[in-house]
C-alpha positions in Angstrom: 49.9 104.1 -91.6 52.0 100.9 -92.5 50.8 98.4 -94.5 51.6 95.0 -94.8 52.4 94.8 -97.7 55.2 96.7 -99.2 55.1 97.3 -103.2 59.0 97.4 -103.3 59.3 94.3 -101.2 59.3 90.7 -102.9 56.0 88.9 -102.1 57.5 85.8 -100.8 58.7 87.6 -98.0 55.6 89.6 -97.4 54.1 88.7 -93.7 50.9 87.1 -94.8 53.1 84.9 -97.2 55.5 84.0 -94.3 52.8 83.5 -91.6 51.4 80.7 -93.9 54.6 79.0 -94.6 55.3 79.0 -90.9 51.4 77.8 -90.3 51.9 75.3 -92.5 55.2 73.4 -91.3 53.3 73.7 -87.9 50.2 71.6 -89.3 52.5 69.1 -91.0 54.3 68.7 -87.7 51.5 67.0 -86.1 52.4 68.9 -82.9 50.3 71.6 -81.5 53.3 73.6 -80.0 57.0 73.4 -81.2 59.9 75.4 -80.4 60.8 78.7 -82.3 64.5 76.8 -82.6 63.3 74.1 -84.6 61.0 76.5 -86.7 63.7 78.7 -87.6 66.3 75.8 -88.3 63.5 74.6 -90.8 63.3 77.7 -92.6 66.9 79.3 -92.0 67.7 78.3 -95.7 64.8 79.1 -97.5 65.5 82.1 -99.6 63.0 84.1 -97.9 64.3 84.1 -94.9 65.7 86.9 -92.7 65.4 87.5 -88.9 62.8 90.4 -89.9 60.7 88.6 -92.3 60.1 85.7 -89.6 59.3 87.7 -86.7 56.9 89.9 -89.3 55.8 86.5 -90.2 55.5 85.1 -86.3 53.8 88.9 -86.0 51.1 88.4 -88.3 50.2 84.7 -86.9 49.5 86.0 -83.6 47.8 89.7 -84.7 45.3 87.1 -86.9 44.8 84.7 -83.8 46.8 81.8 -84.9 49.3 81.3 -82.4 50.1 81.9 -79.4 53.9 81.9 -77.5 55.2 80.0 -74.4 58.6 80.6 -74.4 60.2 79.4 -76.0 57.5 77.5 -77.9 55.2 78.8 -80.7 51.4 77.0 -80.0 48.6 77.0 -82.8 45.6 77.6 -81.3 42.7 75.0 -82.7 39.5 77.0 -84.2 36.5 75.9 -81.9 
């Protein structure tokens, strides 16, 4: 079984790590969906970053509830 976190891989680019940077720009957006685009031009920099690390990342958010997708927007669901 996989887990999700790797004890070779760095921990900044572990999914839980990633989902909550990615969680976290969508908070301090003040928007409750945005577009993937503009979420990966935000992070497409950070040294973190890699095409699998944000969809593991986008993965975990959406396994845990967080978010849900209308393409091509990612939407954070609100806790009731």
């Amino acid at each position: 079984m996989s887990s999700i976190f790797l004890k070779d891989e760095a921990i900044n680019k572990a999914p839980a790590i990633v989902g909550f940077e990615i969680a976290r720009f969508l908070q301090n957006s003040g928007k409750s969906r945005i577009s993937i685009f503009d979420v990966i031009d935000h992070f497409k920099r950070e040294a973190w970053f890699s095409p699998n690390s944000f969809f593991y990342g986008v993965t975990f958010l959406y396994a845990v509830g967080l978010i849900d997708f209308e393409e091509p927007y990612l939407i954070a669901r609100h806790a009731d």
